[in-house]
C-alpha positions in Angstrom: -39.9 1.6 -26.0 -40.2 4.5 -23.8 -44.4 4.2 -24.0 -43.8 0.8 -22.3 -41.2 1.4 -19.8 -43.5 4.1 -18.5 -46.8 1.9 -18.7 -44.9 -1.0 -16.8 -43.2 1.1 -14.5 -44.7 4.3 -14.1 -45.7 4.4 -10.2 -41.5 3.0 -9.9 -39.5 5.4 -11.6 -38.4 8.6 -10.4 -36.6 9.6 -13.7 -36.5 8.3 -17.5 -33.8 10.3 -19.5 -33.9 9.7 -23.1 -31.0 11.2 -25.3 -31.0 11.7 -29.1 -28.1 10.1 -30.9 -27.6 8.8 -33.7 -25.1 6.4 -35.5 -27.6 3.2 -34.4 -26.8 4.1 -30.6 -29.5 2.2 -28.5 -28.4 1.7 -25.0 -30.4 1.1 -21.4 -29.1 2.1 -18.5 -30.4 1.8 -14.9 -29.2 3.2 -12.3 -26.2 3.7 -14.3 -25.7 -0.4 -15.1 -26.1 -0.6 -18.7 -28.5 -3.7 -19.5 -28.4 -3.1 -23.3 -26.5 -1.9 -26.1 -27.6 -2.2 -29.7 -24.0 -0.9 -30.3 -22.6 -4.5 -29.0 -25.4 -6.7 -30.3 -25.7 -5.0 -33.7 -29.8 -5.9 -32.9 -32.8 -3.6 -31.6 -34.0 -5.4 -28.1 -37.2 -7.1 -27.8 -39.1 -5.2 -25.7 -40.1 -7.3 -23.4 -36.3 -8.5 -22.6 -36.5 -5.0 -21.7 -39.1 -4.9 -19.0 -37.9 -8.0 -17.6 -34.2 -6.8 -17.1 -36.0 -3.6 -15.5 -38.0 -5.0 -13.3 -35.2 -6.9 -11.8 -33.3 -4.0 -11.1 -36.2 -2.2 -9.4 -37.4 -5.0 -6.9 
């Protein structure tokens, strides 16, 4: 995931924080507005949901 967000958005970001957990703890954040959580949907996201909920938040 983080191999993606960094192809897609590379020239965009100004920070990507990843931090180790464990327990099935999978959460996005931007800007601090959390746009996933595998906590709450019990699923790993599809990627691309991913990048399109990103984008959004950057344009």
């Amino acid at each position: 995931m983080t191999a993606r967000l960094l192809e897609h958005f590379k020239q965009k970001l100004q920070s990507l924080t990843l931090i180790p957990a464990g327990g099935g703890c999978f959460e996005i954040a931007v800007n601090g507005e959390l746009i996933y959580s595998k906590l709450k949907t019990g699923e790993f996201p599809n990627e691309q949901l991913i990048i399109d909920e990103v984008m959004k938040r950057l344009n």
